[in-house]
N, C-alpha and C positions, 0 to 999 in steps of 0.2 A: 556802406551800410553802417549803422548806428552798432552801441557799443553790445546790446543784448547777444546780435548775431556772431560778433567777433570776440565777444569773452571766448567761448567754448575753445576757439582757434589759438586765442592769444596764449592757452595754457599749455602748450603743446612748444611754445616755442622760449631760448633763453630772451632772444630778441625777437620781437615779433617781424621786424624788418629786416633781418637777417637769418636768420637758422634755426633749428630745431635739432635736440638731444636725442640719442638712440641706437640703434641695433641695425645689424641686417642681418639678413639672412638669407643669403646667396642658396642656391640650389646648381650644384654641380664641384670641379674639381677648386681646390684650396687655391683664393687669389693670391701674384705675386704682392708682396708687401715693400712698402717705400716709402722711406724716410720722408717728414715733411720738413720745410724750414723753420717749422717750431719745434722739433723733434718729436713729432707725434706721428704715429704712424699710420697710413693708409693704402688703399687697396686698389690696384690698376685691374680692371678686367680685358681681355680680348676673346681673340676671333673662337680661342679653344675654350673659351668659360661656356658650357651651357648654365644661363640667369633665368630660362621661360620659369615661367610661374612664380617666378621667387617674391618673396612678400620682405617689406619692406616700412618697419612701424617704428616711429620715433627718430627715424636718421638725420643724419644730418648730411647732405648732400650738396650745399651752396658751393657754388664757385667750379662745380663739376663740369665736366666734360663730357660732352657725347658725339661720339665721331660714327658715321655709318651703321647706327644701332638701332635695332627692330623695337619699336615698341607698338606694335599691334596690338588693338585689346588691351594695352595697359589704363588701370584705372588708378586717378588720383581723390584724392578723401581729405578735405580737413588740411589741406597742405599748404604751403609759401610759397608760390611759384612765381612772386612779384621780381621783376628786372629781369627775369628769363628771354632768350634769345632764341629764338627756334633761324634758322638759315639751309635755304635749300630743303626743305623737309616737304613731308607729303602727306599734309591734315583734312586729306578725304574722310568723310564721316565723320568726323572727328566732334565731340561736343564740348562744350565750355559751361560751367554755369558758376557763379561769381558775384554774390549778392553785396561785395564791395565795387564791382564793376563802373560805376556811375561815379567814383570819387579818384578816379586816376587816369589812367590811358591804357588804352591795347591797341598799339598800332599792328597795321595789317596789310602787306606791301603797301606800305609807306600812308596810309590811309587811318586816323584814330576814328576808331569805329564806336565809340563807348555812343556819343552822340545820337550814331543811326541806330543803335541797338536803345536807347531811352527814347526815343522817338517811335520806333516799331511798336514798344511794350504801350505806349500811352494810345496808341492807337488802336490798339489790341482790347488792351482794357478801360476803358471811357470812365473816367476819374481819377484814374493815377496821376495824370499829373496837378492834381490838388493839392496830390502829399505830403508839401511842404509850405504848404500856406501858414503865416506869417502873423494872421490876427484870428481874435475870437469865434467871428463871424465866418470864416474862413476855413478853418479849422472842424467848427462846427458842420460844415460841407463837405469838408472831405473826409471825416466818417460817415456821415450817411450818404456819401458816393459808395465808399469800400462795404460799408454794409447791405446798399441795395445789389452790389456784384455776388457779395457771398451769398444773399437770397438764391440767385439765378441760381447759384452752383449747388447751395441744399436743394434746390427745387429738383435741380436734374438727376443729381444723389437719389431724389425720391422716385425717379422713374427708371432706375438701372434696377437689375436682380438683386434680390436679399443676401447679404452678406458683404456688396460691393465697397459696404464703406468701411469692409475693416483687411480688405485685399491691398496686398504689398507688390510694387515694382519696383525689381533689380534691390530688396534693402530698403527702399526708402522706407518712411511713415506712410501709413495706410492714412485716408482719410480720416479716420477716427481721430487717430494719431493727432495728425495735423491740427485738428479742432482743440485736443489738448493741450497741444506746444501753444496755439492762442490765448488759452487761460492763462497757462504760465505767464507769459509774455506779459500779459494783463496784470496778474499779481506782481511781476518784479516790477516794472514802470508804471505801472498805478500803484498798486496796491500797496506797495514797498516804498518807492522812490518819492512816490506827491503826496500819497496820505499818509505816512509814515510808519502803518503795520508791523509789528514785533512780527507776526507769522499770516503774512499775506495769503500765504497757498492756499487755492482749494486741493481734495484729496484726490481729484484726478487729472492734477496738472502734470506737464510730462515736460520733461528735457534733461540734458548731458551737462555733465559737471557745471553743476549748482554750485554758488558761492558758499564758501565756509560759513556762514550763520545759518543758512538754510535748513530749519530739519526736516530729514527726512522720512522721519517715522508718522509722519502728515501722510504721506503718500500711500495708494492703495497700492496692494503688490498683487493683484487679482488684470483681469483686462476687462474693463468696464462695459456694460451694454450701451448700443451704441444711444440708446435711449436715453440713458445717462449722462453720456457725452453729451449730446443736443441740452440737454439741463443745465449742466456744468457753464456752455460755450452762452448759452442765452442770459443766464447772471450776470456774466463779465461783461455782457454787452452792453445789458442795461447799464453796470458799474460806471461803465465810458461814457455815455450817452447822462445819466444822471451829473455826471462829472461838467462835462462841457457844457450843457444846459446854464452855468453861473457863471462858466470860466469868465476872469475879464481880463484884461492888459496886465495890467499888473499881477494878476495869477499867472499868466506866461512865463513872465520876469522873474519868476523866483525862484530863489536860487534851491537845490536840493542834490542828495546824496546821488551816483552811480549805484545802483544795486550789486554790479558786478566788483567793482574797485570804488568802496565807500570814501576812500581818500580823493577819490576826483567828484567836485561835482556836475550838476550837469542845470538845464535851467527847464520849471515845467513844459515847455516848446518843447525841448528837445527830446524828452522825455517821452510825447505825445507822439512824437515825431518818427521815434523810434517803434511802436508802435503803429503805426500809419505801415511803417515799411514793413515791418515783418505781416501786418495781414497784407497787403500786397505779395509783397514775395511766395508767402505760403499760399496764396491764392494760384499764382501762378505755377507752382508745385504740382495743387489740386487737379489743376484742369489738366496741365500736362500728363499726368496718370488717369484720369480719369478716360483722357480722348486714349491712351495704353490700352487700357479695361478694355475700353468700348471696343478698340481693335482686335482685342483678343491676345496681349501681351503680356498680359499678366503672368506675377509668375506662384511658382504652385504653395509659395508661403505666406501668412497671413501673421500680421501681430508686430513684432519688433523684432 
């Protein structure tokens, strides 16, 4: 996944390919403590530790160990979990989701799956694999693939009960939600990055640790009607759509700032690119809670 999706992630960590800074917070008796060979000290748990429940923010965990350890029901968030080894384990029910997935490997008794899992999803959703189209013309097609898919999904939006699109599963983003995070998304790789906007934002854009220029006093601290939202989400659209309408080779080409790390840049493609994947992604978000909803799994909180 492009750089929008894994700013939020990459701040979390000192290395992004290595570890993350932080705390734990064990629940039960005081672990034994053991010398590292850096002389930094760390924490051995066993069979007498009760850990259930224990929450666990900002640690730093690489290079651990887990020997016959229950982790049922454990949820992971915003985590590293790249070069992990699982051996002999039992990942019934188990879910993955991984919007870097497609730019590495996940082997699976002996199988790299990233392939069948990118193949399933283009199958699933009929124009994803556009997303990475390479010229003008191209380009210009696989937005309006991703945007005839989002119609279906407002369309079905418009035939669930009133309130549905501002209903939360497990935490995530409500629909609304989600439609927000795509303005954002819109404002920092358009709005920001290609046309070079001092203050891109619309005031009902939404997302987690915003770059240091970002202000946020732009932002509504209200939850918006979803009527509003549908306003907000059809501007940006147009925004893209008015954008690619001129695009030419040479607008591809050019070179322009990261929104998230103004020191890298990135080139209009990629930018677009980025963009492309995150309405993807979030599309497939949508529907996966939505077909939740329709089952009846929702859960009883609505909002953020």
């Amino acid at each position: 996944m492009d750089n929008f999706l894994i700013a939020p992630l990459l701040s979390l960590f000192e290395d992004p390919k290595q570890s993350f800074r932080g705390r734990v917070e064990p629940v039960g008796p005081d672990p034994i403590q053991h010398e590292t060979a850096r002389g930094r000290r760390m924490s051995e748990f066993d069979a007498d530790d009760d850990l259930q429940d224990a929450t666990f923010t900002d640690t730093k965990l690489s290079n651990a160990r887990f020997h016959r350890v229950d982790l049922r029901g454990a949820r992971f968030r915003a985590s590293n979990m790249s070069g992990m080894v699982l051996r002999a384990v039992d990942v019934d029910r188990s879910e993955i989701d991984a919007p870097w997935l497609y730019e590495g490997t996940l082997m699976v008794n002996d199988v790299d799956v990233v392939p069948l899992v990118d193949a399933e999803l283009d199958r699933r959703f009929p124009g994803r694999s556009q997303r990475r189209a390479a010229d003008p013309d191209g380009v210009r097609a696989a937005w309006t693939a991703v945007q005839a898919a989002w119609d279906a999904v407002l369309r079905r939006v418009e035939t669930m009960p009133d309130g549905t699109a501002d209903l939360s599963i497990a935490d995530e983003w409500s629909f609304a939600e989600t439609l927000r995070h795509l303005v954002l998304a819109t404002d920092m790789w358009l709005g920001r990055s290609v046309l070079g906007k001092e203050q891109p934002f619309h005031a009902l854009a939404l997302g987690a640790n915003l770059p240091d220029w970002a202000d946020h006093s732009v932002f509504v601290a209200g939850i918006p009607t979803y009527a509003e939202v549908l306003d907000a989400r059809v501007g940006r659209v147009a925004m893209v759509t008015e954008f690619l309408s001129t695009v030419t080779v040479e607008d591809l080409a050019g070179q322009v700032s990261n929104p998230n790390a103004p020191e890298y840049n990135e080139t209009v493609l990629s930018c677009l690119h980025t963009i492309l994947e995150e309405e993807w992604e979030h599309q497939r978000y949508a529907v996966r809670d939505l077909d939740r909803i329709a089952a009846g799994q929702v859960s009883a909180s609505a909002g953020i």
